[in-house]
N, C-alpha and C positions, 0 to 999 in steps of 0.2 A: 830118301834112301835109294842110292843106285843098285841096280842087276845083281851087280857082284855083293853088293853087301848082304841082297834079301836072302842071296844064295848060302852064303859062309854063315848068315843069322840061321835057316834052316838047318843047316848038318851041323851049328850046335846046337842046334833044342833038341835035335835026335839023338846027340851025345854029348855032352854039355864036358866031359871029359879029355877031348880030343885037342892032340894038339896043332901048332900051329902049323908044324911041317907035315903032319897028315892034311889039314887044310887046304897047305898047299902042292899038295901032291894031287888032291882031287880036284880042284881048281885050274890043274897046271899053269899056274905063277911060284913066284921066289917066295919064300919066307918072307923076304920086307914085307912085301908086297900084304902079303896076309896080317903084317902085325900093324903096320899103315890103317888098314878096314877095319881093325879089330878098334882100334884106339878110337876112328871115326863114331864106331855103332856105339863105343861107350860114352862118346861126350853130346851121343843121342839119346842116350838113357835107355837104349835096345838090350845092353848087359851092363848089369852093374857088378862091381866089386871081380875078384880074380877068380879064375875058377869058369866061368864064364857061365856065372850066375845068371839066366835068362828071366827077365819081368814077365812074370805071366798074371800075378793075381789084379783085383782091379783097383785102381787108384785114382786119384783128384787129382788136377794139375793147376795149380795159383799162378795164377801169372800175373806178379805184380809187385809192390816194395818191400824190403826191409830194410827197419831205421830205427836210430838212437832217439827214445825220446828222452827230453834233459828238461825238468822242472825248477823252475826255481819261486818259493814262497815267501813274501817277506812276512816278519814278526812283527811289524807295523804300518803304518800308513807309509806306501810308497814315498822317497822323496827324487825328487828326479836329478839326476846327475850327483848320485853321490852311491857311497856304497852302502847299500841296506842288510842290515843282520835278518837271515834267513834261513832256511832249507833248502837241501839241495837233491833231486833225485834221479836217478837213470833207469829205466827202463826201456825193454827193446818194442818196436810198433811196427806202424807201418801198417795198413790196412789190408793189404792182401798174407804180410806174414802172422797178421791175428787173424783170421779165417783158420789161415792153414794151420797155425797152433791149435785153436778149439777144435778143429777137425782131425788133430791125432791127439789128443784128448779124449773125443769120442770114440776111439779105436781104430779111424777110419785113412787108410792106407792113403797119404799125402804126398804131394810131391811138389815143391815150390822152382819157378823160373825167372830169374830174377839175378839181380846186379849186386856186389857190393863191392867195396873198396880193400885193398890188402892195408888196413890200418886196424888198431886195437877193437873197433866198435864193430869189423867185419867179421875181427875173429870173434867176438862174445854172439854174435849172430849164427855161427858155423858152431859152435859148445853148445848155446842153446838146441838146436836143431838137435845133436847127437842126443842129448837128454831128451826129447820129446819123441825121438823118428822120424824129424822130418826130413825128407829126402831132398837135398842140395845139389845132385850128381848133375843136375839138368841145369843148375843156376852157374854164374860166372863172379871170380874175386879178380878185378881187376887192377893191376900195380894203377899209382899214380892218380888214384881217385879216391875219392871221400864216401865213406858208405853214407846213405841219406839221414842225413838228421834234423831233428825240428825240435828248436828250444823256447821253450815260454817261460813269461815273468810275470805273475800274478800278487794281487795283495792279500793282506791276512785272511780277507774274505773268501779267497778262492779263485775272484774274478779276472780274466786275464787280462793283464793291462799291456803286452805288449807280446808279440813272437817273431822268430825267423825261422823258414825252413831251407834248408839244402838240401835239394832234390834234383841238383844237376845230374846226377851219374844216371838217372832214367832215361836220359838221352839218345846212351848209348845203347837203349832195349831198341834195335832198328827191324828195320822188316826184314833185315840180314841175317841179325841177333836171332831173329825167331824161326825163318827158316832152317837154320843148321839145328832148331830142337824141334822142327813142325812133327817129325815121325812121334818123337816122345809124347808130345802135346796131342795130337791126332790118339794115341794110345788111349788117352783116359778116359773113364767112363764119363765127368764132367770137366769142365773146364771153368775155372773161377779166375774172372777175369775184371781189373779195375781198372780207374783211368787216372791213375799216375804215369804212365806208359805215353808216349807222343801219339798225337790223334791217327798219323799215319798207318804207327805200328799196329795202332786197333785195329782201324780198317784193314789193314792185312790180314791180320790173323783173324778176323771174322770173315772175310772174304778166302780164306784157305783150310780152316779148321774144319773137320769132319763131325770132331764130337761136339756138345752138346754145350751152350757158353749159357754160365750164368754171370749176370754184369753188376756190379757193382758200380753204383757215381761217384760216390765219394765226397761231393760236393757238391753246390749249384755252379762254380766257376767249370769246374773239370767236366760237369754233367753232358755241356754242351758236345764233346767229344762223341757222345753215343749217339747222335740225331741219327747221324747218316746210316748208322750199321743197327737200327733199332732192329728191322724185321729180319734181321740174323739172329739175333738172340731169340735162346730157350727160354729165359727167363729174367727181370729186372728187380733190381733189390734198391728201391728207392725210399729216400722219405718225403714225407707228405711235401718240403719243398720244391726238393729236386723232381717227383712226378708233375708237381705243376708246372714249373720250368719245359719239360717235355714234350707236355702236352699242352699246354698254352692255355690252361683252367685253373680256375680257384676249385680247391679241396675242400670242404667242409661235412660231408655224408659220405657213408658211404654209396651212396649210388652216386656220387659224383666221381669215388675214387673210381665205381666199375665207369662209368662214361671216359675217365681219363685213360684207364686202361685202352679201350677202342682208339680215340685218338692216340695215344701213343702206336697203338699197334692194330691193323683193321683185322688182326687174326685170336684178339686174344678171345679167351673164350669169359674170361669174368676177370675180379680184382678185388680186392680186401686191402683195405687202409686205412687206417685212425683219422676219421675227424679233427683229431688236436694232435698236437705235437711236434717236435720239429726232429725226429729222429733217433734211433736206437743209436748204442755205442759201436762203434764199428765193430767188426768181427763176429757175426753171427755165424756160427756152424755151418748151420742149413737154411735156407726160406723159412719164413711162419712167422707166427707170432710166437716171440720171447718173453719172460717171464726174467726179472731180478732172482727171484727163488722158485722152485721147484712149485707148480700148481696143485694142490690137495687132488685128489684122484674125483671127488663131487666136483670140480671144478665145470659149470656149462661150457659147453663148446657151441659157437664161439666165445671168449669169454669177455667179462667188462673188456673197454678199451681203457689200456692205462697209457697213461699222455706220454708224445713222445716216442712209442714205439711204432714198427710196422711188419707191413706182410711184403710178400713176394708180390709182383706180376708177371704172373707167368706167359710168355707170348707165344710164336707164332704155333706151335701146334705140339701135342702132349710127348714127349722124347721115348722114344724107349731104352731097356736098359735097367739097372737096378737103382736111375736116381729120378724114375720117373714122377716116383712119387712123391719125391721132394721135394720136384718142380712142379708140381700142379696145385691148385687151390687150399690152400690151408687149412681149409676147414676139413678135407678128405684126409688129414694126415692123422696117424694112431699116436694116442697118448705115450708111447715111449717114444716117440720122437722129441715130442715137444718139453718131455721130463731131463730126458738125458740135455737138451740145450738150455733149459732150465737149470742145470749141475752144471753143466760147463761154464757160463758164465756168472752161477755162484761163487764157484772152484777161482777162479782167475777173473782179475778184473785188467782188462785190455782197454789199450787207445787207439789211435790210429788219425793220422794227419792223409 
């Protein structure tokens, strides 16, 4: 944000009323000149909507895909090269945009940064948003590109027997792309951050972000993007794979998960992770351990480990702010935490490539 923009953002938070020729009368420039800055601070997300609605409450900022996921099931044993009678279903993903869905779901003031294409699947992406509240003001629909989509062909079983994904247009998230939103980003009380994004852009943006980054892998191909920026992050949302990946150890106790924690990061202070499993569904709310359904309130804490899920690790040192508790050890977090992510992902069952 330049000089002049902090300036004209100030004398409208003190009068959110004002116009722009008053502006620019205290300013002493032209009216363009004022409605030039004005369009700037909005496509930074500093004021949204008309009126010069000033962001003040606090918010999450995702920074990462949305995509078309397109299923297709056949009704019998695959045959290859021919056409098989089947199912067919769309649903929208994208692992940073099921975070932010579950997270205004839980009530919690979202804001997604992020790509998509001026085609049919960008706009059911920008409908969805409206329905839910997630705030798009910071993301970009770019003419001439393909919103990211990822299609699978699986047989009666379920099992996938083939995919492609298109996930060119994350290309275009450059360290460029992310500077003209760094003010907005910088704004949030967290920052949820995955590595669909080119390794560079990470690096950027954990090398210029103020607030507080929780990472997402997404994968063991993708994971490797986070080596370099580990000891930037608040916090890591791994599965038992991708932590070993990381940290260069087999998983199998948890005091191997806390030892991996260490090697991943010489500052963390512990780590909670399932011995078995290969991973939760993407889009978890918040850190912790998740639950398919809501845990009976006698539920022990910590509780069985059910196969497949995980916890957070949280690194270099505890954040402050109202997501500190978020981001700290799971076993410290209060049963409505873990109830309401428990309902969310009853509520809604997401994917995420």
């Amino acid at each position: 944000m330049t000089q002049r923009e902090r300036q004209l953002l100030e004398w409208i938070r003190e009068n959110p009323m004002i116009s722009q020729q008053e502006l620019a009368d205290k300013a002493g420039i032209t009216r363009s000149s004022v409605a030039v800055h004005i369009s700037n601070l909005m496509k930074k997300g500093c004021i949204t909507g008309k009126g010069y609605i000033v962001r003040t409450a606090p918010y999450v900022a995702v920074v990462g895909g949305v995509n078309m996921d397109i299923g297709a099931v056949s009704a019998g044993k695959l045959v290859a090269r021919d056409s098989n009678p089947g199912h067919v279903t769309t649903s929208l993903g994208g692992v940073g945009r099921n975070i932010a869905h579950n997270l205004c779901l839980l009530g919690q003031q979202t804001a997604m940064v992020t790509v998509m294409g001026d085609d049919d699947f960008g706009r059911r992406v920008q409908e969805n948003a409206r329905d839910i509240g997630l705030d798009l003001s910071a993301s970009a629909v770019l003419p001439n590109c393909r919103t990211g989509t990822y299609l699978y062909i699986a047989g009666p079983d379920g099992d996938m027997a083939l995919a492609v994904n298109d996930m060119d247009i994350y290309q275009r998230m450059t360290p460029d792309f992310l500077r003209q939103r760094l003010d907005f980003i910088n704004g949030a009380d967290l920052v949820v951050l995955e590595t669909n994004l080119p390794e560079d852009s990470i690096r950027w943006l954990c090398d210029n972000c103020r607030a507080p980054i929780l990472a997402d892998p997404v994968s063991t191909i993708k994971a490797e993007k986070l080596r370099p920026v580990l000891g930037k992050l608040a916090a890591l949302k791994p599965n038992r794979l991708e932590a070993e990946l990381l940290s260069g150890m087999s998983i199998r106790t948890p005091e191997d998960a806390a030892q991996a924690a260490r090697c991943t990061s010489p500052w963390a202070r512990r780590a909670s992770m399932p011995p078995t499993g290969r991973g939760v569904p993407r889009g978890s709310p918040v850190p912790g351990a998740m639950w398919p359904t809501p845990p009976a309130a006698e539920t022990p804490w910590p509780p069985p480990w059910p196969p497949g899920w995980f916890w957070a690790i949280p690194l270099p040192t505890r954040p402050a702010g109202p997501w500190a508790q978020a981001l700290w050890p799971a076993r410290q977090k209060p049963p409505s935490t873990r109830l309401c992510a428990g309902i969310t992902l009853k509520q809604f069952s997401t994917g995420g490539k």
